[in-house]
C-alpha positions as CSV (number, residue, x, y, z in Angstrom):
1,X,0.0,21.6,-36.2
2,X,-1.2,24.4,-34.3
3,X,-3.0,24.3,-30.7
4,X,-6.1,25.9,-32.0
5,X,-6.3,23.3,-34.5
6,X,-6.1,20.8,-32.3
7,X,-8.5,21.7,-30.0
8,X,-11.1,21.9,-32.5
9,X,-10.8,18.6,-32.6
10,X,-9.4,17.2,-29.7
11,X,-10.1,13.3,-30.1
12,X,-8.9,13.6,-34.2
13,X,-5.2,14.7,-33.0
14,X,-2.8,12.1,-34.0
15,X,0.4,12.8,-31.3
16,X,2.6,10.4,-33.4
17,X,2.5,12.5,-36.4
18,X,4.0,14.7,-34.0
19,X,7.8,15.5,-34.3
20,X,10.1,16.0,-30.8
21,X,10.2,19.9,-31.4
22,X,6.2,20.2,-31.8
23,X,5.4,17.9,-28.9
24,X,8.6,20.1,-26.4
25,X,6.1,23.7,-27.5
26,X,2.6,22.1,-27.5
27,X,2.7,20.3,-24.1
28,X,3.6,23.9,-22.3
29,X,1.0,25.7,-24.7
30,X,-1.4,23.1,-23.6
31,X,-1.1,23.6,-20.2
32,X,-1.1,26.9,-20.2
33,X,-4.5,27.1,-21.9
34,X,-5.9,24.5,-19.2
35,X,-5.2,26.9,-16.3
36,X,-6.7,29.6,-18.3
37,X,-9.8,27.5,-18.6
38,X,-10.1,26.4,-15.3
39,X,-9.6,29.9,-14.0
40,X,-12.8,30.6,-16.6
41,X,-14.8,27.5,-15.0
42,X,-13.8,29.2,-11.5
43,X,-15.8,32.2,-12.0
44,X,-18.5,31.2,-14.2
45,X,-19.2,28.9,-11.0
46,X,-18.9,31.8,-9.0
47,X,-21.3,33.4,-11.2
48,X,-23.9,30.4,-10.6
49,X,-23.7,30.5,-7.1
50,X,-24.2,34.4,-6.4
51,X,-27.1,33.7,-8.7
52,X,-28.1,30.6,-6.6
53,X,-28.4,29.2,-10.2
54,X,-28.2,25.6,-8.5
55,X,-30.7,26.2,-6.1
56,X,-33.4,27.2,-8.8
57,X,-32.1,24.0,-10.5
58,X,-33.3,22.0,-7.6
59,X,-30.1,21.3,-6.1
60,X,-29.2,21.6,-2.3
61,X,-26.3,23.5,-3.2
62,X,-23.5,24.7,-5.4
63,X,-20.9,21.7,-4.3
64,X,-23.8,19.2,-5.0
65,X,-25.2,20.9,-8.6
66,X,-21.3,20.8,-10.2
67,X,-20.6,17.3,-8.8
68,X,-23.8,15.8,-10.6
69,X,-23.7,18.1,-13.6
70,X,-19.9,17.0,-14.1
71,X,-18.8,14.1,-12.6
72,X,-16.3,15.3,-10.9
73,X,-15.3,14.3,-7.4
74,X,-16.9,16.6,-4.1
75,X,-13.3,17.0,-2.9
76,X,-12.6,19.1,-6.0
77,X,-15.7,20.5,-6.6
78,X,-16.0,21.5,-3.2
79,X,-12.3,23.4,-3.9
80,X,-13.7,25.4,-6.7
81,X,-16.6,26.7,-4.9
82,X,-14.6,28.0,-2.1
83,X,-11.8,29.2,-4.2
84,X,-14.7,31.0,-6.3
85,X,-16.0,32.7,-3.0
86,X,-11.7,33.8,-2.1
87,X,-10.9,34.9,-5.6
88,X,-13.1,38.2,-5.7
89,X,-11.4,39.1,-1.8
90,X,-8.2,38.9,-3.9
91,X,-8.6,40.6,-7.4
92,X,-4.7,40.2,-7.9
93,X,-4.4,36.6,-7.8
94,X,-7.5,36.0,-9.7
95,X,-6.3,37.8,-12.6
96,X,-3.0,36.1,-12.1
97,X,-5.2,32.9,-12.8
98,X,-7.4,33.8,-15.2
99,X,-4.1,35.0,-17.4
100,X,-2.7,31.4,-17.0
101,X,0.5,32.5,-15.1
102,X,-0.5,30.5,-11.8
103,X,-2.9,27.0,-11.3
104,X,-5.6,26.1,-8.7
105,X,-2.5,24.5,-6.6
106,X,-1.5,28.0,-6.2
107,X,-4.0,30.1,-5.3
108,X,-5.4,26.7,-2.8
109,X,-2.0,27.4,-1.2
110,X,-1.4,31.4,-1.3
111,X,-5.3,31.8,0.3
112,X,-4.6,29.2,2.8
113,X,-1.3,31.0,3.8
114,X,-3.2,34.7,4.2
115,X,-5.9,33.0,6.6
116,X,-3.1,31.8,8.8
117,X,-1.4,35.4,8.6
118,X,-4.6,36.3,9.6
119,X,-4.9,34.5,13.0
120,X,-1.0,35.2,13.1
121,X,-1.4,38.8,13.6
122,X,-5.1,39.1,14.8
123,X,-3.7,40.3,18.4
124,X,-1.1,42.9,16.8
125,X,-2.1,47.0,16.8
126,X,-3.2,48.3,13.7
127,X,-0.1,50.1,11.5
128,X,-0.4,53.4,8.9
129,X,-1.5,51.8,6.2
130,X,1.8,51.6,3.5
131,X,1.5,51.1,-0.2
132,X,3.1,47.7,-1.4
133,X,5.2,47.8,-4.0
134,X,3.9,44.4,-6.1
135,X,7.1,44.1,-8.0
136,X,9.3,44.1,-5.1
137,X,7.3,43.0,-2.1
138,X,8.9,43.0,1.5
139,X,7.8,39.7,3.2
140,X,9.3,40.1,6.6
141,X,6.7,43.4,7.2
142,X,4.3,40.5,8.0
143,X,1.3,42.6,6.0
144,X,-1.1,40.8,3.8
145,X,-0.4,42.7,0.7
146,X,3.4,42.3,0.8
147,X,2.8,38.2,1.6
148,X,0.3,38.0,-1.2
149,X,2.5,39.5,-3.8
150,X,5.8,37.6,-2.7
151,X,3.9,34.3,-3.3
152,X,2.4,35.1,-6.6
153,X,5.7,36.4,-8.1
154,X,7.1,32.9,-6.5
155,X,4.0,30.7,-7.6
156,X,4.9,31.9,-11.4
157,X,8.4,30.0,-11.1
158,X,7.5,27.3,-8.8
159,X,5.0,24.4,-8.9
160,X,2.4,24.2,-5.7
161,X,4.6,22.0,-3.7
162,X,7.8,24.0,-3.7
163,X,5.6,27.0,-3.1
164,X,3.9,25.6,0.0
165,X,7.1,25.0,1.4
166,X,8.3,28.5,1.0
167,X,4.9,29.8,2.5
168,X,5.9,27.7,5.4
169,X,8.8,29.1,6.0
170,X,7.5,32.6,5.9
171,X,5.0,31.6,8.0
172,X,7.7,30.4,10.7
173,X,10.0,33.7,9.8
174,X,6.6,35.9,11.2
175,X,6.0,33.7,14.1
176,X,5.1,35.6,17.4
177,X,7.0,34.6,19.9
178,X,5.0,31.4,20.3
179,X,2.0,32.8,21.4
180,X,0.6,30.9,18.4
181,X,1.9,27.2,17.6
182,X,2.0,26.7,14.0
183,X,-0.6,23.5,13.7
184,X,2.9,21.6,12.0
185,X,4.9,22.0,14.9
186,X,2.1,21.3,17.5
187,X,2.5,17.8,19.2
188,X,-1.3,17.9,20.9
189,X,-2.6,17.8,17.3
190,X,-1.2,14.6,16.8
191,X,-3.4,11.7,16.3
192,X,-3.4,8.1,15.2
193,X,-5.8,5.7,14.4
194,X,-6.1,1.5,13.8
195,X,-9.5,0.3,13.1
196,X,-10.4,-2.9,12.3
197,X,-12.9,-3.1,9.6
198,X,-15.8,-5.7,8.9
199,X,-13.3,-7.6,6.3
200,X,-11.0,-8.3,8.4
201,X,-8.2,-5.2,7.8
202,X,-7.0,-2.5,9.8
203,X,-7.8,1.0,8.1
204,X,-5.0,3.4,9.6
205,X,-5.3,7.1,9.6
206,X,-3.1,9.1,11.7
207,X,-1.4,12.9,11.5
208,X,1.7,14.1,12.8
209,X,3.6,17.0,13.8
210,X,6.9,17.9,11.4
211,X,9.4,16.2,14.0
212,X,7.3,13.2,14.1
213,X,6.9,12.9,10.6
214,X,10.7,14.0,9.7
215,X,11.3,10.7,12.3
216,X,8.5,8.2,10.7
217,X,9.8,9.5,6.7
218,X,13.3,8.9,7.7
219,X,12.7,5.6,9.5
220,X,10.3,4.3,6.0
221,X,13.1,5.8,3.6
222,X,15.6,3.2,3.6
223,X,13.1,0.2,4.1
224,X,10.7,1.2,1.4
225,X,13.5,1.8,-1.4
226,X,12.6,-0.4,-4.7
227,X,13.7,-3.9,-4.3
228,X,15.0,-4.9,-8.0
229,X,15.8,-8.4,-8.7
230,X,17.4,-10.6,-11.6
231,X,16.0,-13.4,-13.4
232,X,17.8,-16.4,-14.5
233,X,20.5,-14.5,-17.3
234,X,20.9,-12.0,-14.7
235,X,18.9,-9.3,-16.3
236,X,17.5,-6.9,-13.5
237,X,13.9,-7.3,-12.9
238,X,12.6,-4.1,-11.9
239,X,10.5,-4.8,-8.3
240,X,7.0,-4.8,-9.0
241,X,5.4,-3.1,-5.7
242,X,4.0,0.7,-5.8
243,X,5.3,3.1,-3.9
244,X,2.4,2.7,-1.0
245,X,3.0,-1.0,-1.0
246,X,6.7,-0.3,-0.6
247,X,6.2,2.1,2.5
248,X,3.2,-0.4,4.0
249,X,6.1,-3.3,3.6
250,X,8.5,-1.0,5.5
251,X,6.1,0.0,8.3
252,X,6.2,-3.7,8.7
253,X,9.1,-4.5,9.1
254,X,9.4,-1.4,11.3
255,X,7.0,-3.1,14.0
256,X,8.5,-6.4,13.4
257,X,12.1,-5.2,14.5
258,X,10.5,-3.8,17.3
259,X,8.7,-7.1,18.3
260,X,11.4,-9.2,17.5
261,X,14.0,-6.9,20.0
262,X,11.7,-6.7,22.7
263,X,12.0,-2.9,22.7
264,X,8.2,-2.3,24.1
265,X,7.5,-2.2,27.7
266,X,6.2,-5.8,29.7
267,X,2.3,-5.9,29.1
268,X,0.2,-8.6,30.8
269,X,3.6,-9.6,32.1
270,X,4.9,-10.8,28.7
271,X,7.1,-8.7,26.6
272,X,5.7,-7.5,23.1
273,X,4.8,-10.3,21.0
274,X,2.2,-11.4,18.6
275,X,-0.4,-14.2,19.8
276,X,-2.3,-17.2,17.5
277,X,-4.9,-19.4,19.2
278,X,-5.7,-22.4,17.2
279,X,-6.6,-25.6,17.5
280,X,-3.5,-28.0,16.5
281,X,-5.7,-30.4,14.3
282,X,-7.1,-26.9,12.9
283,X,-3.0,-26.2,12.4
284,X,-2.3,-29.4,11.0
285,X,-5.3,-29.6,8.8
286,X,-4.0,-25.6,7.4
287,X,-0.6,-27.2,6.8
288,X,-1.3,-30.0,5.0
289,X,-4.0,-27.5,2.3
290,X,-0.1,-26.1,1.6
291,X,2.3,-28.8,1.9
292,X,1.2,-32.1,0.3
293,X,0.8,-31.7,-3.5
294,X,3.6,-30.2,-5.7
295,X,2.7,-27.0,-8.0
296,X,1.9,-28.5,-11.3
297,X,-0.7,-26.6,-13.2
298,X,-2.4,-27.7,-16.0
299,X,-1.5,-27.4,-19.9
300,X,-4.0,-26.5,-22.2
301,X,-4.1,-24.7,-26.0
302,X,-3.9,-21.3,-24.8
303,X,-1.3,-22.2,-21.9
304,X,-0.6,-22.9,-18.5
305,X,-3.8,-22.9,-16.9
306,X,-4.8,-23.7,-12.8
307,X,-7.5,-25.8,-11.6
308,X,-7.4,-23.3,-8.6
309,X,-6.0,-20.0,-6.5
310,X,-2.9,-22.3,-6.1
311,X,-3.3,-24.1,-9.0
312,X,-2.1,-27.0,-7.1
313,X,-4.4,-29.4,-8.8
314,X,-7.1,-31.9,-6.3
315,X,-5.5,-31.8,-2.7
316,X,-3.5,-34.9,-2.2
317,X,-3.6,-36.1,-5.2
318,X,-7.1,-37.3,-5.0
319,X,-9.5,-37.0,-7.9
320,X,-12.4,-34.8,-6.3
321,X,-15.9,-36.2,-7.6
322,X,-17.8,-33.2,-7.5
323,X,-15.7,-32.2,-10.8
324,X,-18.4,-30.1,-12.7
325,X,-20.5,-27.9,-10.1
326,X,-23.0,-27.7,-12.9
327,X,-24.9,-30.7,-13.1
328,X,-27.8,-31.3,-10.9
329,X,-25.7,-34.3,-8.6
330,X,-22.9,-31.6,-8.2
331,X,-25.7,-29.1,-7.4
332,X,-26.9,-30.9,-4.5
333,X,-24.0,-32.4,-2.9
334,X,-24.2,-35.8,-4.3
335,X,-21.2,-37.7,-6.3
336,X,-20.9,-36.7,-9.7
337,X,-20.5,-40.8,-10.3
338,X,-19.4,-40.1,-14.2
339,X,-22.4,-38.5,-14.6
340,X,-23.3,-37.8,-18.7
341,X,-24.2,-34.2,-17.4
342,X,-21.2,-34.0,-16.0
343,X,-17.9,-31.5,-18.3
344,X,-15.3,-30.7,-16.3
345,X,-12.1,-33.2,-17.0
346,X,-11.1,-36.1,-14.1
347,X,-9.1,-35.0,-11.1
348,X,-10.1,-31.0,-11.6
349,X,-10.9,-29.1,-8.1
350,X,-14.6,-28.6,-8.0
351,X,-15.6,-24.6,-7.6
352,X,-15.5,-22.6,-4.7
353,X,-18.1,-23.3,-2.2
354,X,-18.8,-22.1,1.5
355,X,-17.7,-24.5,3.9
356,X,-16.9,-24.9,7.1
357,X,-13.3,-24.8,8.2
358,X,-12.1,-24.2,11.9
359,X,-10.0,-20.6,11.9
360,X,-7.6,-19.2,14.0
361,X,-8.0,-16.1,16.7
362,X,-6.1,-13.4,17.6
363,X,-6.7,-11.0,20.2
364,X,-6.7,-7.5,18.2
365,X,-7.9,-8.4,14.8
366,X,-10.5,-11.5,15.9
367,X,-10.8,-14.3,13.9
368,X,-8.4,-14.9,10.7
369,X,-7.4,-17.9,8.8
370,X,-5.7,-21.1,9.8
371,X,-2.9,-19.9,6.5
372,X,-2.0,-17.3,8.5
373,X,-1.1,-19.6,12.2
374,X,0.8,-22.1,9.6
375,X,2.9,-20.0,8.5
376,X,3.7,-18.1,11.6
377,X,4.2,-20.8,13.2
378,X,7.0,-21.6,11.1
379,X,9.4,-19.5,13.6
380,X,7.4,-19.0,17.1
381,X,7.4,-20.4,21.1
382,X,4.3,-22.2,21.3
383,X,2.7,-23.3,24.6
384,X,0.3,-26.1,24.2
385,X,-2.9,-26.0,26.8
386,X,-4.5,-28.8,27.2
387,X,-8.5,-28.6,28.0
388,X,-11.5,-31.1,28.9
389,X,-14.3,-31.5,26.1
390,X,-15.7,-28.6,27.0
391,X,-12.4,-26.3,26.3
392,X,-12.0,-26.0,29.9
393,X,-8.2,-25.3,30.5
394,X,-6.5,-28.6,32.3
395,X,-2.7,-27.6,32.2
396,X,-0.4,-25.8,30.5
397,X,2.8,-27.2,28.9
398,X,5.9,-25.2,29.1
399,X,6.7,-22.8,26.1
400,X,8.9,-24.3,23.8
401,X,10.7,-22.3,20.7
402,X,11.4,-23.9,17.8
403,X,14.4,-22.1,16.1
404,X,16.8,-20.8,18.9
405,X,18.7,-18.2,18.5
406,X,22.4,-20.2,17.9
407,X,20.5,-21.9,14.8
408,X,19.4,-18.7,13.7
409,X,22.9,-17.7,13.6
410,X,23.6,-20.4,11.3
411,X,20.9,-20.6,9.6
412,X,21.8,-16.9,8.7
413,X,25.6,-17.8,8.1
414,X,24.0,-20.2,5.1
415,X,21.5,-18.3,3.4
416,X,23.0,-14.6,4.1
417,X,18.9,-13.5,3.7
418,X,16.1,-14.8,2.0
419,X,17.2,-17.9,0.2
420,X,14.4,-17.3,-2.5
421,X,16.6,-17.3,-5.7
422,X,16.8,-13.5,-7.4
423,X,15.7,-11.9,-3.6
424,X,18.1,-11.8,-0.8
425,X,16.4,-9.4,1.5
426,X,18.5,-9.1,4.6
427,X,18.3,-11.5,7.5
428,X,16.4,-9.5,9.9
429,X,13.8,-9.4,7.4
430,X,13.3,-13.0,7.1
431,X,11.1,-15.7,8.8
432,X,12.5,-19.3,9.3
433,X,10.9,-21.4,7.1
434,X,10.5,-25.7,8.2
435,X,10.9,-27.4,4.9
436,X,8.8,-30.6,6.3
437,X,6.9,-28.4,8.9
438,X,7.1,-29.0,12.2
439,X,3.3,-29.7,12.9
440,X,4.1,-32.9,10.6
441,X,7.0,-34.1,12.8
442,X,9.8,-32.2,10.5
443,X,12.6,-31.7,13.0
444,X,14.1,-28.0,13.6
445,X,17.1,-28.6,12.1
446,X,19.5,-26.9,10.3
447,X,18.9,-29.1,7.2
448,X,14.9,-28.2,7.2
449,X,14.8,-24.9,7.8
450,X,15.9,-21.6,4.8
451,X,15.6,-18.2,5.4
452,X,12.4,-16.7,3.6
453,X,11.0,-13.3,3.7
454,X,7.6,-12.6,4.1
455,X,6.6,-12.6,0.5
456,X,8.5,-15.7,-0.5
457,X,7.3,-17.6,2.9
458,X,3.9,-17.2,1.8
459,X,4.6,-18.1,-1.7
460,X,6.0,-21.4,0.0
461,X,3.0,-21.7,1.8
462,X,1.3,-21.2,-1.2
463,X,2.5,-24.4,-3.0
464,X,3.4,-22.5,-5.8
465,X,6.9,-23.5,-5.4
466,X,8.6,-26.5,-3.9
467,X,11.8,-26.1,-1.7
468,X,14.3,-28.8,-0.4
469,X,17.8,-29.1,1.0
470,X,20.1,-30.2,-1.8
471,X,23.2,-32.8,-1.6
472,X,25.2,-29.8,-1.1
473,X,23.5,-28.7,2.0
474,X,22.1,-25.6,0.6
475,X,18.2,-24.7,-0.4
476,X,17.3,-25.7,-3.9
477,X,13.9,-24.1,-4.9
478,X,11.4,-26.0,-7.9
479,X,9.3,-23.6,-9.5
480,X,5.9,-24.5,-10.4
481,X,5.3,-25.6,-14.2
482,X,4.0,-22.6,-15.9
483,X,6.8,-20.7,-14.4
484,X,9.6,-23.6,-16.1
485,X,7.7,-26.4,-17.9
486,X,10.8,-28.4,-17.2
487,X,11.1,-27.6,-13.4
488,X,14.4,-27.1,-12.9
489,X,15.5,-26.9,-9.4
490,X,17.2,-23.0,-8.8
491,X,19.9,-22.6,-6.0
492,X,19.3,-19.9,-3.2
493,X,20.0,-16.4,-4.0
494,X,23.2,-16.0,-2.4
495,X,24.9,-19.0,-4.9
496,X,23.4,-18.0,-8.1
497,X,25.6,-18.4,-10.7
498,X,27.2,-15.5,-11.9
499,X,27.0,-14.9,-15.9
């Protein structure tokens, strides 16, 4: 099927009718066609805004007029207009583009490269003008022309990327004698930001120069690699996180290290650490909302189904009598007392409502949730302060840390990393994890603690599995019922049976 053909009809093209050798010509041919008619859309935008078309249309501008007419993002739109305004400065490159042999990627980067040439060699003398031979360009003369021409013949056999590298390193071949930093190299540009938003997140933002970033890329690159796991016929399971998550979870286990070493300077007279205030009936309360009810689910026709986030079933065990949330006794607070009105089956969780619950603090982000002090808590010194009715301090007890380091060391000796069965993330990346948690009188033992990482500790937390020392003195872990409607108890990762 030819591309004219198919772009009569776009929508009508059936790609599985297509055979291998079509589909390895078209694909190229296609593409080629698109950068021809985006170079077309280029300049008939151009042509709208020398017209000021947009402004006798009512719009404020050209940038404004294409993004409402099309839909498109301002980012994008906002390139086309200013590449539209370069392109005529440049009639080389633009009929490089409109002839398909280069894309918007490359012209974005070729024009960005000249203007830097430009402050580059603003101070130098004027030279005798010299013809440039476009078919063999000489770079290293530093003059527009011979750049311009070196990067088009390059941009037709490289993609935008590779090309904005090698304009880079002309750009550091024709530097003056320092007199002007390249921006990439310039340490006062650096910047970084942490803000804490409304919900509760910190937005980062942050730019760095090329030794900073070589550093931070080299430090993520080993820690954000894809985490692949096995299920139980020890079939890999490929890891599930994108590439951003991947780098985020490296980043924190970057700070954690730090944290965890005491590598930063004393502050306040402590070294580095992270700080929870909370109540302990607040703590207790947020452990027992994860620890007292085994992960069951519920089995209807079209599956394993949950009564909640957790799908723990009623907290406790105790049948909750606001079951429905629809009738008018459940509406107002009152008991549902079998009411006729009343649908929803015995024991189910009644819907979310807003209610009050006592949180933690924590002195950069503020307020967050009681989860979040259980389950660091799991492996932290806590100092209890005692104060009057009024939350007046009376004394302060002496700090006392519940996994020391020699239990650590055995702790990792048993598990070898997380104990979650198809993980085994390394040791240093782990948390340790009280089995019958200490805010409940659970001992810090060897024989209640396993080594979780941060995901799998807050799947813990989560009730959505159960974990418990076996007779053999290793962790034995119970997924919840929709995972194994049998609920099998799986060793740790590190004695999985090998098939």
């Amino acid at each position: 099927m030819e591309l004219d053909a198919m772009l009569t009809d776009p929508t009508g093209v059936e790609a599985w009718r297509l055979d291998e050798t079509e589909l390895a010509a078209t694909v190229p041919e296609l593409s080629e066609k698109i950068r021809e008619l985006e170079a077309l859309r280029v300049r008939l935008v151009h042509e709208a805004d020398q017209r000021c078309v947009p402004n006798h249309l009512g719009a404020s501008d050209t940038t404004s007029w294409l993004s409402d007419t099309t839909r498109m993002t301002a980012g994008h739109v906002g390139k086309i207009v200013r590449l539209g305004r370069e392109l005529p400065l440049h009639p080389r490159m633009a009929a490089a583009l409109d002839a398909g042999q280069i894309e918007l990627g490359h012209v974005q980067v070729i024009v960005d490269f000249l203007a830097r040439l430009e402050r580059l060699t603003s101070d130098l003398p004027n030279v005798d003008a010299v013809e440039t031979d476009w078919d063999q360009p000489d770079p290293e003369t530093g003059r527009p022309d011979d750049c311009q021409a070196y990067l088009l013949i390059a941009a037709q056999l490289e993609n935008a990327t590779v090309l904005r590298r090698r304009a880079r390193a002309l750009e550091l071949l024709l530097q003056l004698d320092g007199t002007v930093p390249p921006d990439g190299e310039n340490p006062e540009l650096n910047e970084f930001h942490a803000s804490a938003t409304l919900g509760g997140r910190v937005h980062v933002k942050g730019s760095f120069d090329a030794e900073v970033g070589e550093a931070l890329n080299t430090a993520l690159s080993g820690l954000s690699t894809p985490h692949p796991s096995t299920d139980d016929d020890g079939n890999p399971i490929r890891d599930p996180r994108s590439a951003a998550k991947r780098r985020a979870d490296a980043l924190e286990q970057i700070i954690r290290g730090h944290l965890d070493n005491a590598r930063g300077p004393v502050e306040g007279g402590e070294q580095p650490h992270v700080t929870v205030t909370i109540d302990l009936d607040a703590l207790k309360e947020a452990v027992a909302k994860t620890a007292t009810a085994p992960a069951t689910g519920a089995w209807t026709k079209t599956g394993w189904d949950y009564h909640s986030a957790n799908a723990t079933g009623p907290i406790g065990g105790e049948p909750d009598s606001h079951a429905c949330g629809t009738c008018q006794n459940c509406i107002t607070g009152k008991d549902c007392q079998g009411n006729a009105g009343c649908t929803s089956p015995a024991g189910s969780r009644p819907p979310r409502r807003y209610r009050r619950v006592r949180h933690a603090s924590m002195p950069w982000a503020g307020p967050v949730s009681a989860a979040i002090a259980a389950r660091l808590s799991c492996d932290a010194q806590v100092t209890a302060v005692f104060v009057d009715k009024e939350g007046n301090p009376l004394d302060v007890g002496r700090s006392t840390r519940f996994v020391t380091p020699s239990l650590r060391k055995a702790l990792v000796a048993r598990d070898c990393g997380c104990a979650f069965p198809g993980c085994g993330r390394p040791a240093a990346w782990t948390d340790a994890h009280h089995i019958w948690h200490w805010s409940r009188g659970g001992p810090t033992a060897l024989s209640n603690l396993v080594l979780l990482c941060k995901k799998h500790h807050t799947i813990i937390h989560k009730n959505h599995w159960a974990v418990a020392i076996g007779d053999d003195g290793h962790p034995w872990f119970t997924p919840p019922a929709w995972v194994d409607p049998a609920r099998r108890p799986r060793p740790a990762h590190d004695r999985r049976a090998i098939h």
